[in-house]
N, C-alpha and C positions, 0 to 999 in steps of 0.2 A: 200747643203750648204758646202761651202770650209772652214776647217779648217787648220793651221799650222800640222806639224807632231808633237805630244806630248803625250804623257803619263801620265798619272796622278799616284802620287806617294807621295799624304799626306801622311805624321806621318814614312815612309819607309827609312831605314838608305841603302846607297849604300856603292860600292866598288868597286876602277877602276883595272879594266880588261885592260891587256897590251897585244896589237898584238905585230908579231916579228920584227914589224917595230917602235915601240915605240908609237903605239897612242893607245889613253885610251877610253873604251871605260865601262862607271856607266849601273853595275847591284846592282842588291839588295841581302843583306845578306839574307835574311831570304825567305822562301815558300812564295809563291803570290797562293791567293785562288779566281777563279772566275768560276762565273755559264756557262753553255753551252743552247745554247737556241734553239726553232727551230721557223721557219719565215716563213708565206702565204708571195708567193711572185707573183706578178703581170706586165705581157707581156708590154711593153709601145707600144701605138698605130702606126703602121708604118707611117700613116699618119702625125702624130706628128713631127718625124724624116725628112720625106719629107718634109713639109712647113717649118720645120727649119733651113733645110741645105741648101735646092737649094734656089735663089736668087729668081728664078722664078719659083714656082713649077707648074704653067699653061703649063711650055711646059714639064714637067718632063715624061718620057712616063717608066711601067713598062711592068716586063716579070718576070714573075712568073716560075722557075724551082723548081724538085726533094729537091733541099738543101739549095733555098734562094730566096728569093724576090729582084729584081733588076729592080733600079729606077735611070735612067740618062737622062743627058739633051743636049746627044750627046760631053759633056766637063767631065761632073763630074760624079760619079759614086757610087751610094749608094747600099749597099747588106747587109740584114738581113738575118740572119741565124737560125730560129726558133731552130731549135734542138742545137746550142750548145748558143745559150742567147746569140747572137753576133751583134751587129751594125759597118760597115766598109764603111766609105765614105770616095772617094779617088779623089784627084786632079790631073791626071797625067800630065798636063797639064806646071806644077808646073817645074822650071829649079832651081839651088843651088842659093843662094842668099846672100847676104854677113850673115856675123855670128850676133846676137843680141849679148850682154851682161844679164846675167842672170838675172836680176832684170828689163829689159825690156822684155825679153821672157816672165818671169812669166805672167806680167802684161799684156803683150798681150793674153794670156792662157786664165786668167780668165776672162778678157774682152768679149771673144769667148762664154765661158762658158757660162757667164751673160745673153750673146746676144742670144743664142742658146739655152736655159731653159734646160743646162747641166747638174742642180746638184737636179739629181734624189732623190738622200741618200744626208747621210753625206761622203763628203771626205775628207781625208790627204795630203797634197805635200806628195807626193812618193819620185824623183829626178826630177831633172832638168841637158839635158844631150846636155852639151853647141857647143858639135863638129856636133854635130846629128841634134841643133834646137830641142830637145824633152822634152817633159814634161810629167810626169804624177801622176796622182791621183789614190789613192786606195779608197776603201768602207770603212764605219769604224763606231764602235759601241761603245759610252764612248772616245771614243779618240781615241781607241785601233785600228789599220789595221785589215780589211780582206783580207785574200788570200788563194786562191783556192785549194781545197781538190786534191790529187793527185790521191789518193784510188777511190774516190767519186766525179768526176770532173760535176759538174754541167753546168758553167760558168764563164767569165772571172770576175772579181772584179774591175779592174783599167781602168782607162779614161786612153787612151794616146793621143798624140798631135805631129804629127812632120809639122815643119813649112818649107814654101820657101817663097823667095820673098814675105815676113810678109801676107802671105795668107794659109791658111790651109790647108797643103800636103796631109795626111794623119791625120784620126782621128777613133778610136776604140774604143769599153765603149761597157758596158755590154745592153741587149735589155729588161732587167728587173730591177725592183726596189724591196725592199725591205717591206712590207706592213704591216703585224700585226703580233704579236708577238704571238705564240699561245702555247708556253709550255717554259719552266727552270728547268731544275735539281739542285739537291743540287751541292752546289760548290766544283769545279775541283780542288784539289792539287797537280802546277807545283813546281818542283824541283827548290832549290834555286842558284840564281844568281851563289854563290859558288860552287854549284856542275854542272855547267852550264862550267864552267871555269877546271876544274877536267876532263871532258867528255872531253873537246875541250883539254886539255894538253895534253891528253893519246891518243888523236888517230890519227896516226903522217900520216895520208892520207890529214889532212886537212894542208892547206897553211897557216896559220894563220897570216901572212903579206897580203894575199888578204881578210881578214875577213874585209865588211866595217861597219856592224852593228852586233848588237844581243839585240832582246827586243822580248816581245810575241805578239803574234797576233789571230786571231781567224783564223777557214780553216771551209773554205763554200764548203759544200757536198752536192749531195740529186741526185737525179735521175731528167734526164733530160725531163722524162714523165710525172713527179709531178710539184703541183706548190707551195709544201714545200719542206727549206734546213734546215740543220742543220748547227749551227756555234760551234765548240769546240772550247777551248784554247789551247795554243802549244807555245815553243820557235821554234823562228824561226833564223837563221842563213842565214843572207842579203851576199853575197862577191862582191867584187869591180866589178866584170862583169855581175852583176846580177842576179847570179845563187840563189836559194833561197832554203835553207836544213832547215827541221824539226829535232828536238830531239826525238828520239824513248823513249815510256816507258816513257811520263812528270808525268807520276800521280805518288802523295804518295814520298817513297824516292828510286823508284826503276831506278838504273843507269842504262842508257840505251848507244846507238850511236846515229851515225847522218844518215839521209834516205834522 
């Protein structure tokens, strides 16, 4: 299921955060308290994949190698990557095509989606990456993004989408879903909006005119042998190129850096 990107933030007073370019950017005064959970997660069928991408999966012929299952129709080119939870179908086929406007890119996105029984979990618009033709979605729990453990790299989290000639270039998404929820801890205490703003003032490595976001998100770990992850909370620190930092030390009110 596709949702807008938002956050939920009953009864919670904000406060804008100024980059050094002058845009604002609402965090929350006070501590945000949320549980960490862990998830059975389950393989999506290759076959699934295959009747949904190629046009004609009767003449789709595969080859099974070491690191990936690969399924093409002499044009197109599907590759599953069991061990890192990855789906990669490619059109290379595909030449530059004039640019959409982002409100018809979108729409062409989820159209795709619709057509293609894309939406595993729930997702977020991620960005929309109007020079590239790119789209993409993240996982997400409560409203809130997932994104991927860097300690604990499981899998990817986000659907992306690059387009040519209004036909599907490229497209990536995670090879698993999300299933039953099979444990919660008591609830995580991240550091407040304002000390969030404190960390980022004091640590003059960061650009903070390329800051494009800052809001929490969950980060999915677990070993790539198992078929449970784990999701924590964290602030996350988005920048205009897409680079994506964690805050070190979110629990309780211990000030940490950025990793």
């Amino acid at each position: 299921m596709f949702q807008l990107f938002i956050i939920k933030s009953e009864f919670s007073s904000y406060f804008a955060f100024e980059t050094d370019i002058g845009n604002e950017i609402m965090l929350p005064d006070n501590i945000i308290e949320l549980d960490s959970y862990q998830y059975l997660t389950d393989e999506i069928n290759d076959e699934r994949f295959k009747d949904a991408l190629f046009s004609n999966p009767r003449l789709v012929k595969q080859d099974v190698n070491f690191s990936s299952n690969r399924y093409t129709d002499s044009k197109r080119e599907l590759n599953i990557f069991p061990n890192e939870h990855l789906v990669r179908f490619v059109n290379p086929t595909l030449t530059e095509s004039s640019v959409l406007e982002e409100d018809l890119l979108l729409e062409q996105s989820i159209n795709y989606l619709n057509d293609h029984g894309g939406w595993t979990d729930d997702y977020l618009l991620f960005n929309i990456d109007k020079p590239n033709q790119q789209v993409r979605y993240v996982m997400s729990i409560g409203s809130i993004p997932i994104l991927t453990s860097t300690e604990e790299y499981f899998g990817p989290t986000m659907i992306s989408q690059r387009w040519g000639q209004n036909e599907i270039a490229i497209y990536e998404r995670p090879s698993y879903q999300l299933m039953t929820q099979i444990s919660s801890s008591n609830p995580i205490s991240l550091i407040s909006g304002k000390e969030v703003a404190e960390i980022l003032k004091a640590d003059q490595s960061i650009d903070k005119s390329k800051i494009e976001n800052i809001y929490i998100a969950y980060e999915l770990g677990g070993s790539t042998d198992q078929k449970y992850v784990k999701l924590t909370p964290s602030w996350c620190i988005e920048m205009k190129d897409g680079t994506l930092m964690k805050l070190k030390a979110n629990q309780g009110r211990d000030k940490g850096g950025l990793e």
